[in-house]
Structures are given as C-alpha cells and as structure tokens.
C-alpha positions in Angstrom: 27.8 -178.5 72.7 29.3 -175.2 73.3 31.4 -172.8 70.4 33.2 -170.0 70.2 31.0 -167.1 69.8 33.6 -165.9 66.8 33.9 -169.1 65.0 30.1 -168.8 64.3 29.5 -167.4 60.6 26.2 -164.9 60.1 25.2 -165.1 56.3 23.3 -161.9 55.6 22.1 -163.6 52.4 20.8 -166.4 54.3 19.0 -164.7 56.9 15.5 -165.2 55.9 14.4 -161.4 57.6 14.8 -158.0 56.0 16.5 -156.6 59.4 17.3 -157.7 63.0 14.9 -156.4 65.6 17.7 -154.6 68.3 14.9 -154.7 71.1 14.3 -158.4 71.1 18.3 -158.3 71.1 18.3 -156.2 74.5 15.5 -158.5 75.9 17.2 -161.6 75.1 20.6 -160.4 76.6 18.9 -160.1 80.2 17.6 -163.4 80.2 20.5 -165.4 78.2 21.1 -168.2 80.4 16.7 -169.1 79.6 17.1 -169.2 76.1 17.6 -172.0 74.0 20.8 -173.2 72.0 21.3 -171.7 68.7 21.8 -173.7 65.6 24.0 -174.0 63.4 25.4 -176.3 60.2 28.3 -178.1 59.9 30.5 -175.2 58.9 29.1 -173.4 61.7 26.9 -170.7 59.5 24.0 -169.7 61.3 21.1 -171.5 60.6 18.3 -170.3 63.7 19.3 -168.2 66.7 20.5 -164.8 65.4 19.0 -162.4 67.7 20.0 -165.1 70.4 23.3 -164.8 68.8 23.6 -160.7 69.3 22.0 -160.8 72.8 24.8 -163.1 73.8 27.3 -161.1 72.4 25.9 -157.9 73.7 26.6 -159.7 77.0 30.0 -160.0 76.3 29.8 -164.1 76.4 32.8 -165.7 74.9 30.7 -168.8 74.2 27.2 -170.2 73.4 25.1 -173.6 73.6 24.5 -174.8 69.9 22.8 -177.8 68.2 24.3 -178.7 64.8 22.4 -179.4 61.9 23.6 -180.8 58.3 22.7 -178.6 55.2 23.3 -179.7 51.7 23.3 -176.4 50.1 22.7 -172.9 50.5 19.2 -173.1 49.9 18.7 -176.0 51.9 20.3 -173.8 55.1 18.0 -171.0 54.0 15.0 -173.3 53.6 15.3 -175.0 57.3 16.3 -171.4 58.6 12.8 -170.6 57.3 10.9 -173.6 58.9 12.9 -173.5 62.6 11.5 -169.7 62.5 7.8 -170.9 62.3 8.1 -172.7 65.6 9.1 -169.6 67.4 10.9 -166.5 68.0 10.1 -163.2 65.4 8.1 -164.2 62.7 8.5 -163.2 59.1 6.1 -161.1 58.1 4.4 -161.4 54.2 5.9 -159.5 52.0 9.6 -161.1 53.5 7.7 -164.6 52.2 6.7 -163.4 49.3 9.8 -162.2 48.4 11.5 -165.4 49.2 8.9 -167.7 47.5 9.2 -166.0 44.3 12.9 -166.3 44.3 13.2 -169.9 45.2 10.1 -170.9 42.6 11.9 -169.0 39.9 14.7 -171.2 40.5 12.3 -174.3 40.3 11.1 -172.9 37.0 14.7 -172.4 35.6 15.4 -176.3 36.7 17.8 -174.9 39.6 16.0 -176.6 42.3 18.7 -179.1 44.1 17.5 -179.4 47.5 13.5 -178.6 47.1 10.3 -178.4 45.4 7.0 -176.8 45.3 5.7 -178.9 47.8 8.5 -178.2 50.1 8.3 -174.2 49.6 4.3 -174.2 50.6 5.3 -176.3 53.9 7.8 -173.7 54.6 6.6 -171.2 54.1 3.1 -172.3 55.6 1.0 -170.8 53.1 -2.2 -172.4 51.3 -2.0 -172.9 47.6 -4.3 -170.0 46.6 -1.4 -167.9 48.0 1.6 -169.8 46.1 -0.7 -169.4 42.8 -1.3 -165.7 43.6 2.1 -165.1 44.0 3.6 -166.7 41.1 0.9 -166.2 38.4 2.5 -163.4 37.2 6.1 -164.6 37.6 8.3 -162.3 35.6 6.9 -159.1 37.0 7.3 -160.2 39.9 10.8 -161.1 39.4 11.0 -157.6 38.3 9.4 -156.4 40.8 11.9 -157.9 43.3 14.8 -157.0 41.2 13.4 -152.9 40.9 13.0 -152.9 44.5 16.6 -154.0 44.9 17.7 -151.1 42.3 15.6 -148.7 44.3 17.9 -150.1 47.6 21.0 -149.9 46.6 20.1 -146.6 45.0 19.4 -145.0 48.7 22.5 -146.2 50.0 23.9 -144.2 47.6 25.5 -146.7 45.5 26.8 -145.5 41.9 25.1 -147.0 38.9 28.4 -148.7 38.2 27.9 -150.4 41.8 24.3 -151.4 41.3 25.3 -152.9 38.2 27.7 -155.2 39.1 25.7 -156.5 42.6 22.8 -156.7 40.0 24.6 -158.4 37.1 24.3 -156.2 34.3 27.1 -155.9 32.2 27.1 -151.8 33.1 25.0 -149.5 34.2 23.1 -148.4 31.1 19.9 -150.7 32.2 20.3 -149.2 35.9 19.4 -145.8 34.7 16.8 -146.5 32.7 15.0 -148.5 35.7 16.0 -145.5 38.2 14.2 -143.7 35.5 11.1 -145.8 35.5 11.2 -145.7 39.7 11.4 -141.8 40.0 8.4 -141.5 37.1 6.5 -144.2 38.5 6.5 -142.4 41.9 5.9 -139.1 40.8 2.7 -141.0 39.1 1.6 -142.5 41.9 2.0 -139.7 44.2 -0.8 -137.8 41.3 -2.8 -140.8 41.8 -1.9 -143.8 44.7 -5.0 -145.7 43.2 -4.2 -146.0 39.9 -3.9 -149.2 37.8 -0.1 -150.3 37.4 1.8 -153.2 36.4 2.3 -155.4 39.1 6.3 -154.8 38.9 5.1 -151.2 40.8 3.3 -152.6 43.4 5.6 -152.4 45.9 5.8 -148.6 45.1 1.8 -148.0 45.2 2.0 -149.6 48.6 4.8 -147.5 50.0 3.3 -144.1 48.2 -0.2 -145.4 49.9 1.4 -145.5 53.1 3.2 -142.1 53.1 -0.5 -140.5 52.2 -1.6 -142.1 55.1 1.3 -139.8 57.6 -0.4 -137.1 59.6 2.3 -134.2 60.3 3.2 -132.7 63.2 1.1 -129.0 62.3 2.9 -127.3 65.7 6.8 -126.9 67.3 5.9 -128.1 70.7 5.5 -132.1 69.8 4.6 -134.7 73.0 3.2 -138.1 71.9 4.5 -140.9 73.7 5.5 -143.2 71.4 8.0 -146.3 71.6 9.7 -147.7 68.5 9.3 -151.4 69.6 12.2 -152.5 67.2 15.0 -150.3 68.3 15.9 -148.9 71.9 19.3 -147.8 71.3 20.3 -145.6 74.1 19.4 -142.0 73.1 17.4 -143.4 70.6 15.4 -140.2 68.4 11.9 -141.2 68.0 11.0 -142.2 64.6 7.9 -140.7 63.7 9.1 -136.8 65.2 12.3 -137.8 62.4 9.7 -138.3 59.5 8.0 -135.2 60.6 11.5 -133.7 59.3 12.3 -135.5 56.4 8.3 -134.5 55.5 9.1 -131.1 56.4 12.5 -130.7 55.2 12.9 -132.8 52.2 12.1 -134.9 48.6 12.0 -138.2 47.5 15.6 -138.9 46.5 17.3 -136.1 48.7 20.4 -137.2 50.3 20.3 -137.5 54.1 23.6 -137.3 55.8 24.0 -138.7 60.0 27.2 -138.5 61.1 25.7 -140.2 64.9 23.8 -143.2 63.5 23.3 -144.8 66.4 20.5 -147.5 66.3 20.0 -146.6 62.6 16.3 -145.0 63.4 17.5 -142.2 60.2 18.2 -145.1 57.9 15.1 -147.0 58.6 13.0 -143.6 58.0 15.3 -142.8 54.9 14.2 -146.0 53.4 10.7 -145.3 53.9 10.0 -142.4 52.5 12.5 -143.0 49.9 15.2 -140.8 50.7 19.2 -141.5 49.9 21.2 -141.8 52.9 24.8 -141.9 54.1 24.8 -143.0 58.1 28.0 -143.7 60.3 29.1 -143.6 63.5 31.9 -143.9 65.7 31.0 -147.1 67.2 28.5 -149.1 64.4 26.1 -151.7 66.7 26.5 -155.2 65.1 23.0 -155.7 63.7 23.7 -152.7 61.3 26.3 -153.2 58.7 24.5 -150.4 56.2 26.0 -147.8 59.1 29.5 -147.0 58.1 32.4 -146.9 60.7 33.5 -143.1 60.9 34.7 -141.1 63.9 33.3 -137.5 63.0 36.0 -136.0 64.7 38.5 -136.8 61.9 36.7 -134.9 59.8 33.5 -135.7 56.9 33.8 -139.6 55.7 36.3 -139.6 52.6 33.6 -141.4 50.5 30.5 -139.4 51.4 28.2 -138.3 48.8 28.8 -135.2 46.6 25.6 -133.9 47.1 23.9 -133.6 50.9 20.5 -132.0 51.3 19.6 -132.7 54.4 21.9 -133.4 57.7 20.1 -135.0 61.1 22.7 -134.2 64.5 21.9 -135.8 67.1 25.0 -136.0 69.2 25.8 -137.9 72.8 25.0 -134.8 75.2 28.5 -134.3 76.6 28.1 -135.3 80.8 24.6 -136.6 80.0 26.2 -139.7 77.8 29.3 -139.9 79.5 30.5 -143.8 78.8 27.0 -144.6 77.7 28.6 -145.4 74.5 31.7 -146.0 74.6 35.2 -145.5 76.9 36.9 -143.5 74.2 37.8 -139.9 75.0 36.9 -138.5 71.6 33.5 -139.7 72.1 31.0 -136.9 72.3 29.5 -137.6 75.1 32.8 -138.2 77.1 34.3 -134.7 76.0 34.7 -131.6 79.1 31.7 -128.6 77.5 34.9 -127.0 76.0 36.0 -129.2 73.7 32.5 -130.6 72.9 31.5 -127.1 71.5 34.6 -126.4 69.6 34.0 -130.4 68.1 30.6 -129.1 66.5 31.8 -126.1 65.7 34.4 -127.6 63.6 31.7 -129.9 62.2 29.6 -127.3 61.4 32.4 -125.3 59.1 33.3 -128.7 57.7 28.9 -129.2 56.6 29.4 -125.5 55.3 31.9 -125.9 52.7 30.4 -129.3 52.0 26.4 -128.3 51.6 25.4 -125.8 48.7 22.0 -125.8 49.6 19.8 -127.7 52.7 19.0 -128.1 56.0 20.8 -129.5 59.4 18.6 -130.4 62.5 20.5 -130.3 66.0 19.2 -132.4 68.7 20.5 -131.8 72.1 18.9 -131.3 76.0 20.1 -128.8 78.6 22.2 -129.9 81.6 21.0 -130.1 84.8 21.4 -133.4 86.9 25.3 -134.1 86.1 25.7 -130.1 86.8 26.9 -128.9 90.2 23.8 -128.0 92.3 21.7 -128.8 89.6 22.4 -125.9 87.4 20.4 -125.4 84.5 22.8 -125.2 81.7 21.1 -124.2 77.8 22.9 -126.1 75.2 21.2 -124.9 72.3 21.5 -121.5 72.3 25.4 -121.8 72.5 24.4 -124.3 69.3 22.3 -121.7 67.4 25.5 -119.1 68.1 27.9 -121.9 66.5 25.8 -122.5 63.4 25.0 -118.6 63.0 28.5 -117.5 63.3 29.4 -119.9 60.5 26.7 -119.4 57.4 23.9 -121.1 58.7 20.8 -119.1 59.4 17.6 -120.4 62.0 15.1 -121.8 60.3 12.5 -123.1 63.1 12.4 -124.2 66.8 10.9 -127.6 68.2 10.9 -128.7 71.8 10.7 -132.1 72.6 9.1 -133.4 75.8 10.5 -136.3 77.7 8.6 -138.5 79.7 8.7 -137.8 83.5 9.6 -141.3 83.6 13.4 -140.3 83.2 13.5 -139.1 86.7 13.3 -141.8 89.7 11.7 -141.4 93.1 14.9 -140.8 94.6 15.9 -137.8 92.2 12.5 -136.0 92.2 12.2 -136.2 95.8 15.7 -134.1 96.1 14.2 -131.6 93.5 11.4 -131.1 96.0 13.6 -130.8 98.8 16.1 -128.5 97.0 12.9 -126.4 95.2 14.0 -126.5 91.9 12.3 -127.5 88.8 13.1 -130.8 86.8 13.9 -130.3 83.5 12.1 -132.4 81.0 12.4 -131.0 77.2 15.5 -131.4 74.5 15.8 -128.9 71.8 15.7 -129.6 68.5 16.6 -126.6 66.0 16.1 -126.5 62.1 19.2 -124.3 60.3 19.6 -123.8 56.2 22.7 -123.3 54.9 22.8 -119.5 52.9 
C-alpha cells in the first residue's frame, strides 16, 4: 500500500546506524521507482527503508510503497529494524553492534527484556558466541564505556554540563565534570603513549588516539589528491581529509569549531573525529542532519552559539557559480549580484571579530570565469584577503586547491580552445588569525 511521505515517523533512537549515508540517498533517488517498499509498524514509525525514505523525498515524491509490520515494543521495532538490515542495503558496521548488543544484554541482565533474549540478540545481530561473550564479559565497563562516549558527544556539540546531565540522567552535572575530566586526562595519556594498558571503559579513546597517529599531513600549500568522500556528495562538498589537514594544523582537542555553511556536515563529521567541539548551521539544513542548526548567516551570528570560538571554517556558495544550486532564496549566497555578496562577508567578518578573542578563520572560495561575460577571469580571494585585513584579521598562510579537469565537459573545453583562453581549475583557500 501506499502512505503519505509525512505521516511516516523516523525514530532517531531506533535507527540501528550511527548516521545516514547522503550518497546512497542521491543514488537511490535516481532510481526510486527500482527500489523496494519501505517498512513500517503499525503507527507508521520506520522500521527498514530510511535512506529509501530520504531518496524519495529528495525527489520531491508525495508518496511511497510500504509494507506494514506489527511491533510490540520499542525494542522489538529496533530488534527487526536490525535483522531486515542484514538481508540488504548498508550494513552496520561492529562497533554500531557492539554498541547495541551491550545495551540490549544489560537490559536482559536488569530483567528488562520484554520482547527478546540472548538467543534472539546473537541471531540479530549475526555474531557467533565467542563474540557475545567477548563483548559482555566485562559488562559494566562497557556500560561505561558506552555512557563516556556519549558524555564525550554531547560534549562536542557543545552542550552545557547542565544539558548532558539531564539527557544522561544524573541528577546535575557534578558527575559530568568529573567524567569530562577523566576524558581530557585519559587523552592527553594516550596521546604520550597510544599503546598503553587502559581500562576497557577507554577503549574507544585508544582507538580513536590510534587512528589520528596514523594521519599523514599535508607538508605543502599546493594540495592535489583525488579523493571522494563516498558517504557525502553534497553539492560543493569540501573534501574531508584537506579539512583535517586544518583542524591538524590550526587546532586542539576540545577547540570550538564554528561553520556558519554546513552544508553536508563534512566539518562536523571531522570535528567529531579528532575530537573537536563544534557549532554547525546553515541556511537550508539537509534532512539527514539534525546536529546542523537552522541559521541564515545573514541575520547575523546564531543567538545561542558558543562563548568561546577558536577556529571558524567558511566555505560559502560562490555567488554566480552556485546560483539556485541550493536554494531559490535571494539571500542565499550564491544567488547574491558580486556587490552585495562581498559586503555580506564583510559584515560577517566584523561580526567573527568582535566575537573571536583569539583563532583562526579559513575562506574557501574559486575565481569566476565560466558564468563571467567572455569568460573573464575574476579573483575572488584577494578582494577576500582585503575584507578580512581591513577588519583585524591578519594572513596567516595560502593553499590552492586543484579541481579535477573533470568539472569541464567536451563541449566547454572545446570553446576554450576555440576562444584561446585557459580553463581555470584551482579554488583558494586562505588561513587568517584574528590580532
């Protein structure tokens, strides 16, 4: 049968994946009318179909094919959610089992079960029983473990302690500081020695500090490596490993990153991994984010945006270059005339002035050529660099950032030829720290 794409109900606390992968979202949404129905319970929650769900709606469908599916409980949703997912689609990876397992077999363990058992979770979750028993062995660390690494979340988002708390359920925030206190010294440990012994509550932490060590900078300004972030191909998208080359470069563990032009989220997925606090919005939020806050830059900084900002990514629409790529509205960057697009960052900039007292903003932008009358090369940045001098900031470094030649059909490369000019293939990126 079909529903109403808005009468169906997405539980993020019964979606049995850590995020939504946006690339199998634009995929599916080409091919919509091959996929298979979605399913869903009998108070039309979600139970199987989710990125199905978003490629639909990404194709503006008012409707969908589902199949219907009694649950008894939330668990029970979660639990067939889990098992529909191991015929097909995007697996879950290990760690998102593991995390589940332990949570459901503490619940066994505190005689909470309704709607499974042991037996059931194994089947599920298709692992063998030397797995289950590794997992659970050591059952209140990992508990713990899970319930640090929730603390250590909630603490990038740049939630108060008061906040934590409550989603937590302490009574206040006192044992929310003490933990924070045991993450930040734990990491500092770790980052002396990644190999050492630790508690299994830390392990998550050893294996993220292990995988940071294992991140080989960028050691020049001119970077080119074709690589494809196969999760995420927002239009405009900035490449994720050139954006931990900056938080490497430019920041600390528990600096606050600020993005006013969050786009496909790529800064908060980088902020989480190297542990870095982060406030993201944008104008126009995609779906498949709800940690990116809805905020139209032009109306000024977000009224709840942290007190402190260290580091601040800008990666605007390109004025002509974007125009309605993201949305119809006039005050959208990239649907601005040149004019008003500069005088929009410039007011930005004063705004980041009076807000930062120490840090660094990075400004991503290309030149214009192909929108421009008779393909006139047209410098963005340095206009940029004049805004942000002018205004307290002082240039820190320079990076150019090839494009592929890809970007350019046969069509348009054979008029460059024919007109003898070059094509331009580069965007600018420029460092800048507040004096």
């Amino acid at each position: 049968m079909k529903k109403l794409i808005k009468d169906i109900v997405i539980r993020e606390d019964l979606y049995p994946r850590d995020k939504i992968n946006n690339s199998k979202v634009e995929e599916y949404s080409t091919i919509i009318t091959l996929l298979p129905k979605i399913i869903i319970n009998q108070d039309n929650i979600l139970i199987d179909g989710a990125h199905r769900l978003h490629a639909n709606k990404l194709a503006n469908q008012k409707e969908i094919e589902c199949e219907i599916i009694k649950t008894t409980d939330d668990d029970d949703l979660f639990l067939k959610a889990v098992e529909l997912n191991a015929k097909h689609g995007y697996q879950m990876t290990q760690s998102e089992k593991k995390k589940s397992v332990i949570k459901f077999y503490e619940k066994i363990m505190k005689g909470k079960s309704k709607s499974f058992d042991v037996k059931r979770l194994k089947e599920t979750f298709s692992i063998p029983d030397s797995t289950f028993s590794e997992w659970t062995k050591k059952m209140n660390e990992e508990v713990e473990s899970l319930q640090l690494q929730k603390i250590l979340n909630l603490h990038l988002q740049c939630k108060t302690q008061e906040e934590i708390a409550k989603e937590i359920g302490f009574k206040d925030h006192t044992p929310v500081n003490t933990k924070l206190k045991e993450i930040i010294q734990k990491t500092n440990e770790l980052w002396q020695n990644p190999d050492s012994e630790i508690d299994t509550k830390y392990t998550f932490l050893q294996e993220k500090i292990k995988e940071l060590c294992l991140f080989k900078p960028i050691y020049y300004n001119h970077h080119f490596i074709n690589i494809l972030d196969d999760d995420n191909i927002h239009f405009g998208k900035f490449p994720e490993y050139y954006l931990e080359n900056l938080l490497y470069y430019y920041t600390k563990e528990f600096d606050v990153v600020f993005d006013p032009f969050a786009g496909g989220g790529t800064t908060i997925d980088c902020c989480k991994k190297w542990m870095r606090k982060y406030y993201c919005s944008d104008m126009n939020p995609i779906e498949t984010r709800s940690d990116i806050n809805k905020w139209n830059i032009n109306n000024g900084l977000p009224k709840d945006i942290p007190s402190k900002i260290d580091f601040v990514f800008l990666d605007p629409p390109y004025w002509r270059q974007a125009e309605n790529k993201y949305s119809k509205d006039k005050e959208d960057f990239g649907n601005m005339d040149i004019n008003t697009f500069y005088k929009s960052i410039e007011k930005l900039v004063k705004e980041l002035k009076k807000k930062m007292k120490s840090g660094y903003v990075a400004f991503v932008i290309s030149p214009t050529q192909w929108k421009n009358e008779n393909y006139k090369f047209e410098d963005h940045i340095i206009e940029v660099i004049n805004i942000f001098v002018k205004n307290g900031f002082t240039e820190e470094m320079r990076y150019v950032f090839p494009y592929s030649t890809e970007q350019y059909n046969g069509t348009q490369v054979n008029i460059a030829k024919e007109k003898k000019f070059p094509l331009c293939t580069i965007r600018d990126l420029v460092v800048f720290k507040k004096i």
